[in-house]
C-alpha positions, 0 to 999 in steps of 0.5 A, spaced: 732 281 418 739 281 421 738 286 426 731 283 428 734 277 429 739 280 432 735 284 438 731 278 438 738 273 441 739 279 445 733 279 448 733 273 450 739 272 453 737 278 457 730 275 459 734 269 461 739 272 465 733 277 469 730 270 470 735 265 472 735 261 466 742 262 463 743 254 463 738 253 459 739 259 455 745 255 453 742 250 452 738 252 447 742 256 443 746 249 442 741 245 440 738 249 436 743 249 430 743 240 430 735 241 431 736 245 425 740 241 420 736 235 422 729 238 420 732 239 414 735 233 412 729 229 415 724 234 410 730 232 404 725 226 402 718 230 402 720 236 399 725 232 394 717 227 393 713 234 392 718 237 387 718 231 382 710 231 383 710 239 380 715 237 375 709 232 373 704 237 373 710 242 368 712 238 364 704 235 363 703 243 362 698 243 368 701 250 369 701 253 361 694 251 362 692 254 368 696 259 365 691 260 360 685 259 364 687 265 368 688 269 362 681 273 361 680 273 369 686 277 370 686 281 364 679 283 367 681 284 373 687 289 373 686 296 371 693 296 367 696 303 364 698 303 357 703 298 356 703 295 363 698 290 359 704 287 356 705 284 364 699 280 362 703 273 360 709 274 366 702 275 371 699 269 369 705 264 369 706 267 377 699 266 379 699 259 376 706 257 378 704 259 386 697 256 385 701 250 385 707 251 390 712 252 384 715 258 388 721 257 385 718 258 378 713 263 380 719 268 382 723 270 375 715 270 372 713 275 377 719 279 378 719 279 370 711 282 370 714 288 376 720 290 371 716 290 365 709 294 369 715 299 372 718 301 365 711 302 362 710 309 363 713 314 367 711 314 375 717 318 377 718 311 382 712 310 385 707 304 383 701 303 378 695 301 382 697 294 377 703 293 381 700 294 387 695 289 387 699 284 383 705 284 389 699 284 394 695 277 390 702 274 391 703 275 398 695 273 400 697 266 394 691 262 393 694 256 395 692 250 391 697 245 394 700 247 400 706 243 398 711 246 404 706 246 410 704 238 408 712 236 408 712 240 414 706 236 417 709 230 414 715 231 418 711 232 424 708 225 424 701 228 422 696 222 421 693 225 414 698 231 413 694 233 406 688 235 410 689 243 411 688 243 403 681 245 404 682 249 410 689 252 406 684 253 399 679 257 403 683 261 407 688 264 401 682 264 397 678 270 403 686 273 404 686 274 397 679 277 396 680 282 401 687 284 399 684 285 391 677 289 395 681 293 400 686 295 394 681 297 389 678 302 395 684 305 396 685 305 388 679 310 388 680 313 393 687 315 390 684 317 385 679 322 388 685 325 390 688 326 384 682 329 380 679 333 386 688 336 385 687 337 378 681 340 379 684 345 384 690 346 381 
């Protein structure tokens, strides 16, 4: 990431010097550290505010509970190797803590499901359709709550700064089912090749 940024500064001091825009480059470039530390210090309050909202919700057992619901759902819907199954507690507390905006809490469970996935069996490195699917539903994240986005649109001064709850729900809801559909082709597909292998060899 360090590099990207890197090339992208360079770029754009190149741009502004092919198109006479040094001053304002300049510009730029120094007001745009203030500008920084001031976002954060102004989004200190929103997210100070949805973060004792989501320790209500822990503490209340909003995310055990969801955890448990999510329980038989997921059980049905990864396909574990023998002993990938064990991942199963660790999956759900990860899906119910990101459901609800808890990234800092959905972390340690999700790294602790992918080490426990990837010490069942012997892959010689290479990742189980189980691990695959679990690192792509993490990355679609149904959202539930938003929280970043409505602290953001809060600071922004959006009127109802709450009201991409819906359109956020639906559209990690459709990411996550194309990301769950287009693994399990590419699981079969996979594993045709393995077979068809076998078979050949």
């Amino acid at each position: 990431m360090n590099a990207i940024f890197c090339v992208m500064l360079l770029l754009g001091v190149i741009g502004a010097a092919a198109t006479g825009r040094v001053e304002e480059a300049q510009q730029a470039l120094l007001c745009g550290g203030s500008e920084a530390v001031t976002l954060c210090v102004n989004l200190a309050g929103a997210y100070a505010f949805f973060g004792g909202l989501l320790g209500v919700l822990r503490e209340s057992g909003m995310e055990t509970a969801l955890a448990a619901a999510l329980r038989r759902p997921v059980q049905r819907l990864f396909r574990f190797e023998l002993g990938e199954e064990r991942a199963l507690g660790d999956i759900c507390v990860n899906l119910a803590a990101n459901m609800l905006g808890m990234g800092g809490a959905a972390t340690p469970a999700g790294l602790a499901a992918m080490r426990t996935m990837a010490q069942a069996g012997c892959r010689e490195g290479r990742a189980s359709h189980a691990m695959i699917l679990f690192l792509v539903i993490n990355t679609t994240s149904v959202q539930l709550l938003p929280t970043t986005m409505i602290a953001l649109r809060a600071q922004a001064g959006a009127r109802d700064p709450a009201d991409i709850v819906l359109p956020t729900l639906i559209a990690t809801a459709v990411s996550t089912l194309c990301g769950i559909v287009l693994c399990r082709l590419c699981a079969g597909w996979t594993d045709r090749r393995a077979r068809e292998r076998r078979r050949g060899g």
